[in-house]
C-alpha positions as CSV (number, residue, x, y, z in Angstrom):
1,X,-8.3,123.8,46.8
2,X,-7.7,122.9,50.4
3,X,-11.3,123.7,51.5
4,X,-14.6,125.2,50.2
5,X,-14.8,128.7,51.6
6,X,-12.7,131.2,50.9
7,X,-12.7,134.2,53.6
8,X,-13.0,137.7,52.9
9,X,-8.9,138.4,52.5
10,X,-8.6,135.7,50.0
11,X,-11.7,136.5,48.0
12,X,-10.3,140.5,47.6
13,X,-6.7,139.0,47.1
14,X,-8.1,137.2,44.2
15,X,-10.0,139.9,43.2
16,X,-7.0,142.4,43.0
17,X,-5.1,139.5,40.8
18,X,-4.6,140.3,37.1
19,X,-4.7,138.0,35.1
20,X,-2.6,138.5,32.7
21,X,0.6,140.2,34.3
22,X,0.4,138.0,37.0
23,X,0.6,141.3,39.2
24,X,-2.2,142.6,42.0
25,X,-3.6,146.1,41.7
26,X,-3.5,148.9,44.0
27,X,-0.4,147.0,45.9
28,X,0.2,149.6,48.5
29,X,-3.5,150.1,49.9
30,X,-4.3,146.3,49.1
31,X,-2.5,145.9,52.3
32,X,-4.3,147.8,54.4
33,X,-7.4,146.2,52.8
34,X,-6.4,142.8,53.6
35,X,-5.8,143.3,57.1
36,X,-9.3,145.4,57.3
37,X,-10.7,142.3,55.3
38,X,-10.0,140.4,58.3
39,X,-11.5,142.3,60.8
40,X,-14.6,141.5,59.1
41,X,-13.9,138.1,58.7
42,X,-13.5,137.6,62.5
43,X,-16.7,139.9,62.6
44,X,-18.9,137.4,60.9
45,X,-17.1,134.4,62.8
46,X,-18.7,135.7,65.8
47,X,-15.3,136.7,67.3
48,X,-15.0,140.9,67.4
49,X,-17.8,143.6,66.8
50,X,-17.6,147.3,66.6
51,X,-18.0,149.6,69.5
52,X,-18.1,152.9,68.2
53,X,-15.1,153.3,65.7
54,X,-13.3,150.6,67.9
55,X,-13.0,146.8,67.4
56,X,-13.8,144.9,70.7
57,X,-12.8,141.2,71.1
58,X,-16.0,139.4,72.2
59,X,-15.3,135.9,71.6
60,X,-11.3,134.9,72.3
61,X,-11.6,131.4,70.7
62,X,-9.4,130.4,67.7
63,X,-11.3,130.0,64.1
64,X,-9.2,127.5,62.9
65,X,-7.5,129.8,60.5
66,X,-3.9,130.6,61.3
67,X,-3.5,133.6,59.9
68,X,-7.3,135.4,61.1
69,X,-6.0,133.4,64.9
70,X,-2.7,135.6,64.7
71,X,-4.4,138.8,64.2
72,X,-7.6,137.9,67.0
73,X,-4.7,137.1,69.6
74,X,-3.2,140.6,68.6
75,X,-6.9,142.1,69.0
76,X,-6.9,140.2,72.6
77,X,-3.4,141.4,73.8
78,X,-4.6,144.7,73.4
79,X,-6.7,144.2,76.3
80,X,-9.2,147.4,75.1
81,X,-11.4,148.1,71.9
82,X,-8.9,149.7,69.6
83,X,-9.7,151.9,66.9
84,X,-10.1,150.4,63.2
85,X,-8.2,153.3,62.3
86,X,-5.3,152.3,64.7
87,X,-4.9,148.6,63.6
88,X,-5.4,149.1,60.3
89,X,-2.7,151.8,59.9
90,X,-0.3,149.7,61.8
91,X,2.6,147.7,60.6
92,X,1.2,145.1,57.8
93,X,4.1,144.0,55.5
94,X,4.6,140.3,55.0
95,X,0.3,140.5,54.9
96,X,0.2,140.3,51.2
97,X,2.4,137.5,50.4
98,X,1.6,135.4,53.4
99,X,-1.9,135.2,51.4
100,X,-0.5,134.4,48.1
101,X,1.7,131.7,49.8
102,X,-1.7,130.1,51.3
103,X,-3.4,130.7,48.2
104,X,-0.5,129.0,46.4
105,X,-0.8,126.1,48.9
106,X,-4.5,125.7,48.7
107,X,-3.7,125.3,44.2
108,X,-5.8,128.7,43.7
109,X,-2.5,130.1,42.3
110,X,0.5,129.1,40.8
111,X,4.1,131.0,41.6
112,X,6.0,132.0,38.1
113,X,9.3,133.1,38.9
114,X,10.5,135.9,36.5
115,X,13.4,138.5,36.6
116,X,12.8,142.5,36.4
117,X,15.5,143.8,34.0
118,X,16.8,140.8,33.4
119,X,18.9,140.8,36.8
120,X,16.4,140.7,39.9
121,X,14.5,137.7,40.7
122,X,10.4,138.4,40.7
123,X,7.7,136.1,41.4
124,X,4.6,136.4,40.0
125,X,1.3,134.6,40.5
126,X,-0.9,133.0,37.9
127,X,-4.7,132.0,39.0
128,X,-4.6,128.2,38.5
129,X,-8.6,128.9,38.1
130,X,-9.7,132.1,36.4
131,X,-13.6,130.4,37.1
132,X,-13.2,131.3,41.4
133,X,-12.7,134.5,40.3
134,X,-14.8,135.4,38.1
135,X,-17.5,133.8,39.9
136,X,-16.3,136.2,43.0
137,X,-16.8,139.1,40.7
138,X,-19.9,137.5,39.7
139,X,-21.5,138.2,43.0
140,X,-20.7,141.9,43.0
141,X,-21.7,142.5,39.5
142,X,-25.2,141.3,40.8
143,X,-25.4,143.5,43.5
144,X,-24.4,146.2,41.5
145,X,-27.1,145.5,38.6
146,X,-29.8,143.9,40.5
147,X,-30.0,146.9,43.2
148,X,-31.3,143.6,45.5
149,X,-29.3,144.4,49.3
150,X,-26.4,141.9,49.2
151,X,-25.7,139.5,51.9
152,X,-23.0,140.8,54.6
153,X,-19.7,139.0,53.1
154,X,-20.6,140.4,49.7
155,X,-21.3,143.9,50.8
156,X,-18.7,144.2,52.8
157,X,-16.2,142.7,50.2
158,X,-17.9,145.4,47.7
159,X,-17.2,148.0,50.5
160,X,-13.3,147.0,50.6
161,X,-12.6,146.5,47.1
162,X,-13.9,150.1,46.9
163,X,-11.9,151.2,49.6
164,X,-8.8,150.1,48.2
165,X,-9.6,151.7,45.3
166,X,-10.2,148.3,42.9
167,X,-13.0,150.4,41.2
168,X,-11.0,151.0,38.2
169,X,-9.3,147.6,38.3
170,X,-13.1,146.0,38.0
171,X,-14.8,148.1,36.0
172,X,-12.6,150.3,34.2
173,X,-13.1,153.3,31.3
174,X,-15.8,155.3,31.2
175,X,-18.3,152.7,30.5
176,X,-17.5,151.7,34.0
177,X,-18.0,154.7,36.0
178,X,-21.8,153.6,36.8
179,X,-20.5,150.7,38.1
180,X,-18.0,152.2,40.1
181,X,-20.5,154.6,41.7
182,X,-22.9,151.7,42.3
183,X,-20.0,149.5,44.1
184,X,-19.1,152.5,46.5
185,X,-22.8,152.9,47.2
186,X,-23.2,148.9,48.2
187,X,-20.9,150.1,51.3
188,X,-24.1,151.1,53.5
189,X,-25.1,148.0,53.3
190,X,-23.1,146.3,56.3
191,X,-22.3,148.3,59.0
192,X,-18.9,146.1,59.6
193,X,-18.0,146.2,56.4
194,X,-18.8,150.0,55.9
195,X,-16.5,150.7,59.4
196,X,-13.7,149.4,58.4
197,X,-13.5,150.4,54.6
198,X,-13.7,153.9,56.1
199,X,-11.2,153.4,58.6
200,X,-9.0,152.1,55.5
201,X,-9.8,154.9,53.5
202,X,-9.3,157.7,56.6
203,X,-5.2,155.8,57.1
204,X,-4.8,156.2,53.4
205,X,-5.9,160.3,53.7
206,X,-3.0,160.1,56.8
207,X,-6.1,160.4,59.5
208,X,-4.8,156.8,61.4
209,X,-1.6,159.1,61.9
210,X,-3.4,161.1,64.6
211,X,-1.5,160.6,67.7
212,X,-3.9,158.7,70.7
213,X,-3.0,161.1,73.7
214,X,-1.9,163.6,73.0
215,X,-4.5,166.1,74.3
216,X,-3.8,164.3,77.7
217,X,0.0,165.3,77.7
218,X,-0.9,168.8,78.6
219,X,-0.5,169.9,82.1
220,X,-3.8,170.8,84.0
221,X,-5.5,173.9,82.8
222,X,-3.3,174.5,79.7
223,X,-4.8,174.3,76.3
224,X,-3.5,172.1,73.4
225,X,-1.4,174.6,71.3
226,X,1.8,174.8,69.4
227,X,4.7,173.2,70.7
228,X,7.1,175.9,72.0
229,X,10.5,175.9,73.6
230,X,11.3,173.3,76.4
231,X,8.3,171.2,75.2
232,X,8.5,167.9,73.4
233,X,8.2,168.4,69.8
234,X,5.3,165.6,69.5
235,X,3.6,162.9,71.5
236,X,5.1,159.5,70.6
237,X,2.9,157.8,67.9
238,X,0.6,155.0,69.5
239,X,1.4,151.4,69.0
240,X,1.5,149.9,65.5
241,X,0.0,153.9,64.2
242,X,2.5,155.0,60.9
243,X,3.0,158.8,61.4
244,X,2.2,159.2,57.8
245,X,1.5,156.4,55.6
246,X,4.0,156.5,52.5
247,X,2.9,155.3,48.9
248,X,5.3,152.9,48.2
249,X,6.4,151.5,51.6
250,X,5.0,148.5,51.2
251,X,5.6,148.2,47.3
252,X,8.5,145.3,48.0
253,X,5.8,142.5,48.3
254,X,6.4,139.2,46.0
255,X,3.1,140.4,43.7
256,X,3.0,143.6,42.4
Protein backbone atom coordinates (compact mmCIF):
# COMPACT_ATOMS: atom_id res chain seq x y z
CA UNK A 1 0.00 0.00 0.00
CA UNK A 2 2.75 2.52 -0.17
CA UNK A 3 2.78 3.17 3.65
CA UNK A 4 0.94 2.33 6.88
CA UNK A 5 -1.12 5.44 7.67
CA UNK A 6 -3.62 6.69 5.87
CA UNK A 7 -4.49 10.50 6.54
CA UNK A 8 -7.72 11.91 7.16
CA UNK A 9 -8.72 12.71 3.19
CA UNK A 10 -7.95 9.21 2.18
CA UNK A 11 -9.64 7.46 5.09
CA UNK A 12 -13.21 9.72 4.18
CA UNK A 13 -12.32 9.13 0.38
CA UNK A 14 -12.43 5.50 1.09
CA UNK A 15 -15.24 5.90 3.24
CA UNK A 16 -17.46 7.65 0.53
CA UNK A 17 -16.37 4.59 -2.03
CA UNK A 18 -19.19 2.11 -2.88
CA UNK A 19 -18.48 -0.77 -3.37
CA UNK A 20 -20.27 -2.08 -5.67
CA UNK A 21 -20.86 0.75 -8.36
CA UNK A 22 -17.45 1.67 -8.05
CA UNK A 23 -18.93 5.34 -7.61
CA UNK A 24 -18.34 7.85 -4.30
CA UNK A 25 -21.34 9.32 -2.49
CA UNK A 26 -22.23 12.71 -1.98
CA UNK A 27 -19.71 13.78 -4.97
CA UNK A 28 -20.34 17.47 -4.95
CA UNK A 29 -19.86 18.15 -1.02
CA UNK A 30 -17.17 15.26 -0.82
CA UNK A 31 -15.10 17.94 -2.23
CA UNK A 32 -15.39 20.36 0.02
CA UNK A 33 -14.96 17.60 2.74
CA UNK A 34 -11.71 16.50 1.42
CA UNK A 35 -10.13 19.72 1.31
CA UNK A 36 -11.58 20.40 5.07
CA UNK A 37 -10.17 16.84 5.84
CA UNK A 38 -6.93 18.31 5.31
CA UNK A 39 -6.99 21.15 7.36
CA UNK A 40 -7.28 18.70 10.04
CA UNK A 41 -4.76 16.67 8.93
CA UNK A 42 -2.16 19.47 8.91
CA UNK A 43 -3.87 20.30 12.38
CA UNK A 44 -2.79 17.10 14.05
CA UNK A 45 0.74 17.31 12.17
CA UNK A 46 1.44 20.08 14.24
CA UNK A 47 1.41 22.53 11.29
CA UNK A 48 -1.97 24.99 11.47
CA UNK A 49 -4.47 25.54 14.50
CA UNK A 50 -7.62 27.53 14.73
CA UNK A 51 -7.82 31.14 15.80
CA UNK A 52 -11.21 31.89 16.06
CA UNK A 53 -13.13 30.65 12.82
CA UNK A 54 -9.69 31.19 11.00
CA UNK A 55 -6.84 28.74 10.19
CA UNK A 56 -3.34 30.16 11.26
CA UNK A 57 -0.09 28.56 9.84
CA UNK A 58 2.05 27.90 12.95
CA UNK A 59 4.51 25.54 11.70
CA UNK A 60 5.65 26.31 7.80
CA UNK A 61 7.61 22.90 7.38
CA UNK A 62 6.61 20.36 4.72
CA UNK A 63 4.96 16.92 6.07
CA UNK A 64 6.23 14.87 3.58
CA UNK A 65 2.93 14.56 1.79
CA UNK A 66 2.72 16.28 -1.49
CA UNK A 67 -0.66 16.91 -1.70
CA UNK A 68 -1.28 18.20 2.36
CA UNK A 69 2.46 20.40 1.40
CA UNK A 70 0.51 22.10 -1.59
CA UNK A 71 -2.35 23.18 0.40
CA UNK A 72 0.07 24.36 3.74
CA UNK A 73 2.17 26.44 1.17
CA UNK A 74 -1.27 27.94 0.00
CA UNK A 75 -2.22 28.51 3.83
CA UNK A 76 1.42 30.22 4.11
CA UNK A 77 1.06 32.59 0.98
CA UNK A 78 -1.81 33.87 2.52
CA UNK A 79 0.27 35.59 4.92
CA UNK A 80 -2.96 35.90 7.63
CA UNK A 81 -5.31 33.38 9.39
CA UNK A 82 -8.04 32.87 6.89
CA UNK A 83 -11.41 31.79 7.49
CA UNK A 84 -12.29 27.92 7.31
CA UNK A 85 -15.19 29.11 5.59
CA UNK A 86 -13.04 30.99 2.95
CA UNK A 87 -10.70 28.14 2.00
CA UNK A 88 -12.94 25.68 2.05
CA UNK A 89 -15.46 27.30 -0.32
CA UNK A 90 -12.73 28.07 -2.67
CA UNK A 91 -11.86 26.49 -5.90
CA UNK A 92 -11.28 22.55 -5.27
CA UNK A 93 -11.83 20.61 -8.51
CA UNK A 94 -9.14 18.22 -9.53
CA UNK A 95 -9.16 17.46 -5.32
CA UNK A 96 -11.12 14.36 -5.73
CA UNK A 97 -9.45 12.55 -8.35
CA UNK A 98 -5.96 13.58 -7.43
CA UNK A 99 -6.84 11.28 -4.23
CA UNK A 100 -8.19 8.40 -6.19
CA UNK A 101 -4.96 8.63 -8.45
CA UNK A 102 -2.75 8.30 -5.11
CA UNK A 103 -5.00 5.90 -3.70
CA UNK A 104 -4.71 3.96 -7.01
CA UNK A 105 -0.88 4.34 -6.79
CA UNK A 106 -0.63 3.26 -3.22
CA UNK A 107 -2.89 -0.41 -4.61
CA UNK A 108 -5.93 0.66 -2.21
CA UNK A 109 -7.89 0.93 -5.46
CA UNK A 110 -8.02 -0.30 -8.76
CA UNK A 111 -9.18 2.07 -11.93
CA UNK A 112 -12.07 0.11 -14.17
CA UNK A 113 -12.58 2.01 -17.21
CA UNK A 114 -16.25 1.86 -18.32
CA UNK A 115 -18.43 3.92 -20.92
CA UNK A 116 -21.79 5.96 -19.84
CA UNK A 117 -24.31 5.17 -22.65
CA UNK A 118 -22.24 3.32 -24.32
CA UNK A 119 -20.30 6.36 -25.94
CA UNK A 120 -18.41 8.39 -23.07
CA UNK A 121 -15.43 7.00 -21.49
CA UNK A 122 -15.91 6.65 -17.41
CA UNK A 123 -13.58 5.41 -14.96
CA UNK A 124 -14.55 3.95 -12.00
CA UNK A 125 -12.70 2.75 -8.92
CA UNK A 126 -12.86 -0.68 -7.27
CA UNK A 127 -11.27 -1.02 -3.52
CA UNK A 128 -8.54 -3.56 -4.18
CA UNK A 129 -9.25 -4.17 -0.24
CA UNK A 130 -12.75 -3.93 1.01
CA UNK A 131 -10.95 -5.05 4.74
CA UNK A 132 -9.21 -1.06 5.08
CA UNK A 133 -12.41 0.03 4.79
CA UNK A 134 -14.43 -1.67 6.67
CA UNK A 135 -11.99 -1.56 9.37
CA UNK A 136 -12.14 2.46 8.91
CA UNK A 137 -15.89 2.16 9.42
CA UNK A 138 -15.12 -0.11 12.20
CA UNK A 139 -13.70 2.70 14.25
CA UNK A 140 -16.71 4.88 13.91
CA UNK A 141 -19.20 2.24 14.53
CA UNK A 142 -17.40 2.02 18.00
CA UNK A 143 -17.65 5.30 18.86
CA UNK A 144 -20.98 5.46 17.86
CA UNK A 145 -22.03 2.24 20.12
CA UNK A 146 -19.64 2.36 22.76
CA UNK A 147 -20.44 6.21 23.73
CA UNK A 148 -16.40 5.98 24.87
CA UNK A 149 -14.96 9.81 23.49
CA UNK A 150 -12.99 8.87 20.40
CA UNK A 151 -9.56 9.85 19.78
CA UNK A 152 -9.09 13.26 17.60
CA UNK A 153 -8.55 11.60 13.97
CA UNK A 154 -11.66 9.44 14.54
CA UNK A 155 -13.89 12.25 15.78
CA UNK A 156 -12.97 14.43 13.60
CA UNK A 157 -13.33 11.93 10.57
CA UNK A 158 -16.94 11.12 12.21
CA UNK A 159 -17.46 15.04 12.22
CA UNK A 160 -16.73 15.20 8.32
CA UNK A 161 -18.33 12.21 7.12
CA UNK A 162 -21.32 13.86 8.71
CA UNK A 163 -20.71 17.06 7.34
CA UNK A 164 -20.67 15.88 3.90
CA UNK A 165 -23.68 14.23 4.54
CA UNK A 166 -22.28 10.36 4.42
CA UNK A 167 -24.86 9.62 7.15
CA UNK A 168 -27.16 7.94 4.89
CA UNK A 169 -24.42 6.37 2.76
CA UNK A 170 -23.18 4.54 6.33
CA UNK A 171 -25.95 3.79 7.92
CA UNK A 172 -28.86 3.99 5.83
CA UNK A 173 -32.94 3.23 6.32
CA UNK A 174 -34.60 3.81 9.20
CA UNK A 175 -32.78 1.37 11.18
CA UNK A 176 -30.02 3.73 10.76
CA UNK A 177 -31.25 7.00 11.88
CA UNK A 178 -29.83 6.34 15.66
CA UNK A 179 -26.73 5.96 14.16
CA UNK A 180 -26.88 8.86 12.16
CA UNK A 181 -27.90 11.09 15.09
CA UNK A 182 -25.10 9.48 17.20
CA UNK A 183 -22.36 10.22 14.37
CA UNK A 184 -23.37 13.99 14.07
CA UNK A 185 -23.19 14.12 17.91
CA UNK A 186 -19.40 12.62 17.97
CA UNK A 187 -18.66 16.18 16.26
CA UNK A 188 -18.06 17.95 19.82
CA UNK A 189 -15.70 15.82 20.43
CA UNK A 190 -12.57 17.64 18.65
CA UNK A 191 -12.72 21.09 18.47
CA UNK A 192 -10.60 20.98 14.91
CA UNK A 193 -12.57 18.56 13.58
CA UNK A 194 -16.00 20.19 14.75
CA UNK A 195 -14.57 23.80 13.05
CA UNK A 196 -14.16 22.78 9.98
CA UNK A 197 -17.11 20.34 9.43
CA UNK A 198 -19.11 23.47 10.31
CA UNK A 199 -17.38 25.69 8.07
CA UNK A 200 -18.16 22.80 5.39
CA UNK A 201 -21.52 22.60 6.24
CA UNK A 202 -22.07 26.79 6.50
CA UNK A 203 -20.32 26.84 2.22
CA UNK A 204 -22.76 24.20 1.38
CA UNK A 205 -25.93 26.59 3.08
CA UNK A 206 -24.05 29.47 0.64
CA UNK A 207 -22.67 31.28 4.03
CA UNK A 208 -18.66 31.03 2.56
CA UNK A 209 -20.35 33.28 -0.17
CA UNK A 210 -20.29 36.26 2.15
CA UNK A 211 -18.22 38.80 0.60
CA UNK A 212 -14.90 39.76 3.13
CA UNK A 213 -15.11 43.61 2.96
CA UNK A 214 -17.59 44.75 2.09
CA UNK A 215 -18.81 46.72 5.17
CA UNK A 216 -15.36 48.57 4.66
CA UNK A 217 -16.31 49.74 1.08
CA UNK A 218 -18.63 52.39 2.49
CA UNK A 219 -17.54 55.85 2.68
CA UNK A 220 -17.07 57.25 6.31
CA UNK A 221 -20.29 57.73 8.20
CA UNK A 222 -22.65 55.98 5.76
CA UNK A 223 -24.32 52.87 6.69
CA UNK A 224 -24.29 49.54 4.77
CA UNK A 225 -27.56 49.67 2.77
CA UNK A 226 -28.88 48.73 -0.63
CA UNK A 227 -26.91 49.44 -3.53
CA UNK A 228 -28.44 52.43 -5.34
CA UNK A 229 -27.51 54.35 -8.49
CA UNK A 230 -23.82 55.24 -9.21
CA UNK A 231 -22.77 52.60 -6.74
CA UNK A 232 -21.05 49.32 -7.50
CA UNK A 233 -23.57 46.60 -7.71
CA UNK A 234 -21.37 44.30 -5.16
CA UNK A 235 -18.02 44.06 -3.61
CA UNK A 236 -15.75 41.68 -5.58
CA UNK A 237 -15.89 38.11 -4.01
CA UNK A 238 -12.61 37.47 -1.90
CA UNK A 239 -10.02 35.18 -3.15
CA UNK A 240 -10.84 31.50 -3.87
CA UNK A 241 -14.77 32.45 -2.16
CA UNK A 242 -17.62 30.92 -4.93
CA UNK A 243 -20.47 33.54 -4.84
CA UNK A 244 -22.85 30.75 -4.51
CA UNK A 245 -21.85 27.22 -4.43
CA UNK A 246 -23.73 25.23 -7.27
CA UNK A 247 -24.88 21.45 -6.88
CA UNK A 248 -23.33 20.00 -9.59
CA UNK A 249 -20.20 22.16 -10.42
CA UNK A 250 -17.98 19.85 -9.40
CA UNK A 251 -19.94 16.66 -10.61
CA UNK A 252 -17.27 16.07 -13.68
CA UNK A 253 -14.76 14.20 -11.34
CA UNK A 254 -13.45 10.69 -12.60
CA UNK A 255 -15.62 8.88 -9.52
CA UNK A 256 -19.04 9.59 -9.23
Amino acid sequence: MGRSRRTLPEELLLLALDPTTGTTAQPQSLDLGLAGAQLVELALAGRIAPDGDRIAVVAPRPTGDPTLDCALELLRRRGAPVRAVHWIGGPRLGLRQTYLSHLERCGMVAAVAGQMCGVLPTTRYQATDNEISREIKARLDSAIRTGVPPDPRTAALAALAHAVGLGKHLYPGNEGRSSRSRLRDLIRHDPMGGLVAHAVMDVQNGAGAQPRRSATAQPAGRQAGPVGPGVRSAPEPARGVPVQPRRGSMARVVAH
